[in-house]
C-alpha positions in Angstrom: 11.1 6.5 21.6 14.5 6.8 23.1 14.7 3.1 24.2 18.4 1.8 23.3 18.8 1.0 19.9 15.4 2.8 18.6 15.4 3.4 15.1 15.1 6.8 15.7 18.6 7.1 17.1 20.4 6.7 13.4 20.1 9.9 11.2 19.8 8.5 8.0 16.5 6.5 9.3 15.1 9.8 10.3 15.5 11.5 6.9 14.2 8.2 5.5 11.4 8.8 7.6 10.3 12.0 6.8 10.5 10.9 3.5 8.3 8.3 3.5 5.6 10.6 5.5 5.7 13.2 2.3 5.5 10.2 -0.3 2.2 8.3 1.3 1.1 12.3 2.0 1.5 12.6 -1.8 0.5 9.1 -2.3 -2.6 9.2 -0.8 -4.0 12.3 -1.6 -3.1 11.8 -5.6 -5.5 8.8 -5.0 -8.5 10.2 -3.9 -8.0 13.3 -6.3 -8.3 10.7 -8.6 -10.7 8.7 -7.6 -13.2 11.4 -7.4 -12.0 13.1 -10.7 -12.3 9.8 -12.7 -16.3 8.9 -10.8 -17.5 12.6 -11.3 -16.4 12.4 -15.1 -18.2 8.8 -15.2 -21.4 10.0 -13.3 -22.0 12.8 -15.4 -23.0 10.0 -18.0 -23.5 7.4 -16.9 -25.4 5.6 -13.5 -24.4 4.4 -10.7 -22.7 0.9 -11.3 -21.5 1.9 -14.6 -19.8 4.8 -13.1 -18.7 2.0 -10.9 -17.1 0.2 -13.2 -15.3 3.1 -15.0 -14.2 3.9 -11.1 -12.6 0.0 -10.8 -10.4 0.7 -13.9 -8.6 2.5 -11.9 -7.0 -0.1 -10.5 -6.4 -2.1 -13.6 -4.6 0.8 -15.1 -2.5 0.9 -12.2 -1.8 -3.1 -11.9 -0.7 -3.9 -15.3 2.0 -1.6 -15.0 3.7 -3.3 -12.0 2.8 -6.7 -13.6 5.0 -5.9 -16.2 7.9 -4.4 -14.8 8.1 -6.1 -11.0 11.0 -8.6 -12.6 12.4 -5.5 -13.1 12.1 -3.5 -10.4 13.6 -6.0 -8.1 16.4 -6.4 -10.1 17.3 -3.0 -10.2 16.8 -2.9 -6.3 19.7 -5.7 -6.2 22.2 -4.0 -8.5 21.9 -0.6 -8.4 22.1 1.9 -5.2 18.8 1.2 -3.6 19.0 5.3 -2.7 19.5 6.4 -6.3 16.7 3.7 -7.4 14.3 5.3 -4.6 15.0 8.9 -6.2 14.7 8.2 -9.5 11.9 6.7 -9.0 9.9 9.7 -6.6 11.2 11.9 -9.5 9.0 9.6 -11.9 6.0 9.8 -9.5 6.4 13.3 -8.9 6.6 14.7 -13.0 2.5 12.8 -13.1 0.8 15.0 -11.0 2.7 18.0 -12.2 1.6 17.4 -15.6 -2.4 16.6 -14.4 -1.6 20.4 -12.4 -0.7 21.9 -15.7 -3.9 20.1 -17.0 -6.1 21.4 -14.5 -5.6 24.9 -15.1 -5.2 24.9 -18.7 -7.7 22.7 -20.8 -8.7 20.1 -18.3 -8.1 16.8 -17.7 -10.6 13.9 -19.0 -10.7 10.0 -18.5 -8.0 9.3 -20.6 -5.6 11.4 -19.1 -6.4 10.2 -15.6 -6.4 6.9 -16.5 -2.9 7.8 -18.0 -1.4 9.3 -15.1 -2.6 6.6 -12.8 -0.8 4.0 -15.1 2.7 6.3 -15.2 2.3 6.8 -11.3 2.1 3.2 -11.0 5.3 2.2 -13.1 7.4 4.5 -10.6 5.7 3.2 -7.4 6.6 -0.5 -8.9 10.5 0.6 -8.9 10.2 3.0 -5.7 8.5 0.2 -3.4 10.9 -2.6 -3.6 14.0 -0.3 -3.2 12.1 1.6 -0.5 11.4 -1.7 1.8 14.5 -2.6 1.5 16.3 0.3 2.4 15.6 -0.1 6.1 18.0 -3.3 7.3 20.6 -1.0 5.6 20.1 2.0 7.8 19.7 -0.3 11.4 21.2 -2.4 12.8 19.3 -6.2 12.7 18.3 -6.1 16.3 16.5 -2.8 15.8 14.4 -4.0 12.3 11.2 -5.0 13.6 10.7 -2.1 15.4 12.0 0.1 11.8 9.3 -1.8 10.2 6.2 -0.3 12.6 8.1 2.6 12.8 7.6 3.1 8.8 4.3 2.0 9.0 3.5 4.8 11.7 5.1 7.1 8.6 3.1 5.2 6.1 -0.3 5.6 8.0 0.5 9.3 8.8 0.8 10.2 5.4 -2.3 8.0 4.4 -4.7 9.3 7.1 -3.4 13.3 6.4 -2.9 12.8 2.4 -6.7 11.8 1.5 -7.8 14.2 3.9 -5.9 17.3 2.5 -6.6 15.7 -1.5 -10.3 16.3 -0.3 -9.8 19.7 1.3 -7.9 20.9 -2.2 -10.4 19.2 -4.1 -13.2 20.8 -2.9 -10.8 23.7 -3.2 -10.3 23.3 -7.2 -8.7 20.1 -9.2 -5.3 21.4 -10.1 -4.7 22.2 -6.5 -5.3 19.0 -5.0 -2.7 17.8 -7.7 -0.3 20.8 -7.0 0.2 19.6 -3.7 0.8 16.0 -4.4 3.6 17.4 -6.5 4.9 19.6 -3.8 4.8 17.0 -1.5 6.8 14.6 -3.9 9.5 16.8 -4.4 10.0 17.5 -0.6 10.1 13.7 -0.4 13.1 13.8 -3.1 15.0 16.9 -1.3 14.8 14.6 2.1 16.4 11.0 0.2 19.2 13.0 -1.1 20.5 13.6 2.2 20.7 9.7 3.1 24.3 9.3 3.3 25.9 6.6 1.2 25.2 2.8 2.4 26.5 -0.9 3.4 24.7 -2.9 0.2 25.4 -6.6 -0.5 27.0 -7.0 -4.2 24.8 -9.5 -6.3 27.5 -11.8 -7.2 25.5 -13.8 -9.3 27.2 -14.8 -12.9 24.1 -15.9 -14.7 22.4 -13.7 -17.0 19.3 -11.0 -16.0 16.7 -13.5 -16.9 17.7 -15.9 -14.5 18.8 -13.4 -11.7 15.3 -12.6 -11.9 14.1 -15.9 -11.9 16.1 -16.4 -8.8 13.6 -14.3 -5.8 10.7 -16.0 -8.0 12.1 -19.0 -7.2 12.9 -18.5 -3.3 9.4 -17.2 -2.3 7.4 -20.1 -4.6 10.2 -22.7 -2.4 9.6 -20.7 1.3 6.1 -21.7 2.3 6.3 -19.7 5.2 6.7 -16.6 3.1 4.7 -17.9 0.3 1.7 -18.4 2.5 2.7 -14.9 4.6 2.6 -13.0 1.4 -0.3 -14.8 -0.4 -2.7 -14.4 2.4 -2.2 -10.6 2.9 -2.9 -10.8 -0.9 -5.9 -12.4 -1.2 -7.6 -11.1 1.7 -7.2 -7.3 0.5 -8.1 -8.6 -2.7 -11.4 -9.7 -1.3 -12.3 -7.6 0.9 -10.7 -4.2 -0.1 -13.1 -1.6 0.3 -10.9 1.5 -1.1 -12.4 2.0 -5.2 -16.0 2.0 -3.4 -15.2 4.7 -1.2 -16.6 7.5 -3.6 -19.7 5.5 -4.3 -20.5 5.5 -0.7 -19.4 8.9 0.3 -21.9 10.3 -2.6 -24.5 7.7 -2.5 -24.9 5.6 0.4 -23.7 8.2 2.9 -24.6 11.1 0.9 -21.5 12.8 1.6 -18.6 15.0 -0.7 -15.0 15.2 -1.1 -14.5 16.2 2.4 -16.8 12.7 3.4 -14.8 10.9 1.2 -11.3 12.5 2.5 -12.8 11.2 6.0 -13.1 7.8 4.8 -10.2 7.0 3.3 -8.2 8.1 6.4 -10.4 6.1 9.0 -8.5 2.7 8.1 -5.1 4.6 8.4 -6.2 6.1 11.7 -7.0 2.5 12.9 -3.4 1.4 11.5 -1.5 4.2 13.0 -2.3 3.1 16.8 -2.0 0.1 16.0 1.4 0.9 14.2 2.4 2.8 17.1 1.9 0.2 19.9 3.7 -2.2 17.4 6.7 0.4 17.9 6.6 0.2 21.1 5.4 -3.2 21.9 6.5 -5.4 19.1 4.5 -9.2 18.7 7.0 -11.5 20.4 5.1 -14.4 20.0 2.3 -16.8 18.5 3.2 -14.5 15.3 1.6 -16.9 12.6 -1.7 -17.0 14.5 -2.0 -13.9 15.1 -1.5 -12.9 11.8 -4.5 -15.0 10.5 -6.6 -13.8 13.5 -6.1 -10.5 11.9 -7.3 -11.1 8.7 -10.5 -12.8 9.8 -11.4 -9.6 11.7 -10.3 -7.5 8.8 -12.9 -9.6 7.0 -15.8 -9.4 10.1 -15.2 -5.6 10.2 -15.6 -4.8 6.2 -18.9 -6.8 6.6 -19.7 -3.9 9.2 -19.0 -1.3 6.6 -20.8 -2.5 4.4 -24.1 -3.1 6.2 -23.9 0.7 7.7 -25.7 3.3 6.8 -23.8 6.2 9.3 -21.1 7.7 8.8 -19.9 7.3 12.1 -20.2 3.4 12.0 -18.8 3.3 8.9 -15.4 5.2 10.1 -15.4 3.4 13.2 -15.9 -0.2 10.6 -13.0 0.9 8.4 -10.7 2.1 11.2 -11.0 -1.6 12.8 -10.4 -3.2 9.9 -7.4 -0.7 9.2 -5.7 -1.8 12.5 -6.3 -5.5 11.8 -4.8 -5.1 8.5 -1.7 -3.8 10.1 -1.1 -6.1 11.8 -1.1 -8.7 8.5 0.8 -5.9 7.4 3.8 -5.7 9.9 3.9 -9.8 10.0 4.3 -10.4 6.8 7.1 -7.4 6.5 8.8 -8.7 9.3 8.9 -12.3 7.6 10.1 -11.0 4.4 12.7 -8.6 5.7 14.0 -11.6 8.0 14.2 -14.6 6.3 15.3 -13.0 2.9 19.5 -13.3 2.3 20.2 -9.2 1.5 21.3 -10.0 -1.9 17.5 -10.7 -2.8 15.8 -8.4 -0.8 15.2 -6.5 -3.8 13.7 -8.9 -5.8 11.5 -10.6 -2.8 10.6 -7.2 -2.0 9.1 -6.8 -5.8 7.5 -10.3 -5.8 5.9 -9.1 -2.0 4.9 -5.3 -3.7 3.3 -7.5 -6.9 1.1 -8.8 -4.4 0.3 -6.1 -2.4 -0.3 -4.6 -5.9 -2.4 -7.2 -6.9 -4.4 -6.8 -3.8 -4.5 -3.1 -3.7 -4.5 -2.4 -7.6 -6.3 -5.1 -9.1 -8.6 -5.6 -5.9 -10.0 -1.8 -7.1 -10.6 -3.5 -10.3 -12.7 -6.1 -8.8 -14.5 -4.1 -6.2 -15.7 -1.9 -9.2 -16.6 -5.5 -11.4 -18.4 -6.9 -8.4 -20.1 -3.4 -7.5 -21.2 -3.2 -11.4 -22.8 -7.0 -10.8 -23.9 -7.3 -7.3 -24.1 -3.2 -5.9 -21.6 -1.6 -3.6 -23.1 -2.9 -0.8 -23.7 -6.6 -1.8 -19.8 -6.3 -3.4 -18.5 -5.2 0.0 -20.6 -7.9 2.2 -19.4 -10.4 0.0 -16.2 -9.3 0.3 -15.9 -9.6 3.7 -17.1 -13.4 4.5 -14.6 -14.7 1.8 -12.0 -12.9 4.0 -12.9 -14.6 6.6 -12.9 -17.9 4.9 -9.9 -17.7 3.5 -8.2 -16.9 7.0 -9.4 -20.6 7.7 -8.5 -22.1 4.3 -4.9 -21.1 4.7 -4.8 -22.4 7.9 -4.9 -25.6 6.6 -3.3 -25.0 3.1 -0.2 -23.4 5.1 0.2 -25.1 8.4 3.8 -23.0 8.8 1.8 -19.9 9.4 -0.1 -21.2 12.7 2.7 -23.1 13.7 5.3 -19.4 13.1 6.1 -18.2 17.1 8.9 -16.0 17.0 10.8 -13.7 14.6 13.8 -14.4 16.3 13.5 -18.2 15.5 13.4 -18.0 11.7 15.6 -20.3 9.6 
């Protein structure tokens, strides 16, 4: 960690760092105190794959939201202070579970007002993410960015592997605390942004109206194959073979398993991605980088196949933390990509276009894990899943031949 020019050696990094940890802390356990909240509701009615789908609406609630407001969002990422954007927005994220706490100990919160706070939550993640990922080339210098980018991912996957794991603790604990700590967290994550001292930020001299501004990143990543097919991949391969709106369903009814089980499970793939983040941080990929991003994914694909033929819950953690460290490695690729071949001026607005995706893989994959899960099972769903990830490694092989033939960051146009 103290090799020259480590990220770590610039303060405002650091407090952006610890930052980020209490976001994804906040993050993560909000989403399995949904998660269980909205399924438990659903199963007291209903069975199984019904309960399934109610669980996969989750996702849809939270997609359509960053749909909507990603032109937006990058927008404001290019005009405004990215800083201010990033607060603004955590103070957005942070006034959702605060309200659900008030609910929890008052009359109780039902469907409607999860499904509610999930969609709110997901309109200030669509502003905070694009202003948040492109914070980082401001606070390093260029030579030290890759290494910034697996460095945040190490804060990403620390909060994500302690978050669902603490949400399951308070849950088991009562409701309203498992959402009175996502709230606590979020404001320590607001205290630690405010002391980022003011930055170096590229003006957006661009004279055209707002639509057209906005137009403008559309139009760069749809004309960059290399980062079209980068971004599109990571998409479509979480989208596929996303295992993350099941996890109650197998906690309760494949592994037999509670909030605690569940807590476990969602933290196995972050466990995974942290090593792998960390050896990224201190061994960055040099080389062969568009290979060895589609390698990734077809192991991300082989090892959700794993999960979803286990039946232990050792083999299942062991399935999701091996398909969490392939899918950081997509993860830091295609970051890396988009950081370095995007002109500052539209790192905003590339950075929403990349965060529609992710949301679209994330988001909307819950969506279709819990359509899939309603038609096929949870287990058939997640099988299923799998092999089209592995198929689509070796589609876009051929659809993107810039990816295989990528070798070094340094080397971009």
């Amino acid at each position: 960690m103290d090799a020259p020019g480590h990220p770590f050696r610039y303060r405002d990094f650091r407090y952006f760092w610890a930052a980020r940890i209490c976001a994804m802390l906040a993050h993560s356990g909000l989403v399995v105190t949904l998660g269980w909240a909205v399924y438990d509701e659903a199963r007291l009615s209903m069975g199984i794959r019904a309960a399934a789908l109610r669980l996969g609406l989750i996702g849809l609630v939270q997609f359509l939201p960053i749909l909507a407001l990603s032109p937006v969002t990058g927008l404001t990422a290019d005009r405004f202070d990215r800083r201010v954007v990033v607060r603004a927005a955590l103070l957005g994220q942070w006034a959702c579970p605060a309200v659900l706490t008030l609910l929890a100990f008052g009359p109780g919160a039902n469907l409607y007002a999860l499904y509610l706070a999930a969609a709110l939550f997901a309109g200030a993640r669509a502003f905070y993410q694009p202003a948040m990922n492109a914070l980082p080339p401001a606070l390093v210098p260029p030579a030290a960015l890759p290494q910034a980018i697996a460095v945040t991912a190490i804060a990403g996957r620390i909060g994500a592997i302690s978050g669902p794991m603490l949400g399951g603790v308070a849950y088991a604990i009562g409701q309203g605390w498992a959402f009175a700590l996502s709230a606590a967290l979020l404001a320590v994550a607001i205290g630690l942004h405010l002391c980022i001292r003011p930055i170096v930020q590229k003006p957006l001299v661009d004279t055209r109206g707002p639509l057209a501004q906005m137009l403008d990143g559309f139009h760069y990543v749809m004309t960059n194959r290399l980062l079209l097919g980068a971004i599109s991949l990571d998409m479509f391969a979480v989208l596929l073979g996303g295992t993350t709106a099941l996890l109650p369903i197998f906690a309760r009814d494949v592994l037999h398993s509670g909030p605690e089980g569940l807590g476990l499970l969602r933290a196995a793939s972050s466990i995974g991605a942290l090593g792998t983040a960390a050896f990224l941080s201190w061994r960055p990929v040099r080389s062969d980088v568009g290979a060895r991003m589609l390698w990734s994914v077809g192991l991300f694909g082989g090892a959700t196949i794993g999960f979803g033929l286990s039946r232990s819950m050792a083999l299942s953690l062991a399935c999701l933390a091996l398909a969490g460290a392939a899918d950081m490695v997509s993860v830091y690729i295609r970051q890396s990509l988009v950081q370095l071949a995007t002109p500052d001026d539209k790192r905003g607005r590339v950075g929403a276009i990349s965060s529609l995706f992710v949301a679209g893989s994330n988001e909307l994959g819950e969506m279709e894990s819990g359509v899939a899960a309603a038609l096929l099972g949870p287990v058939m769903a997640v099988i299923v899943g799998g092999a089209g990830a592995i198929g689509l490694a070796l589609l876009w092989a051929r659809l993107f031949p810039e990816l295989p033939r990528t070798q070094r960051f340094d080397t971009l146009p």
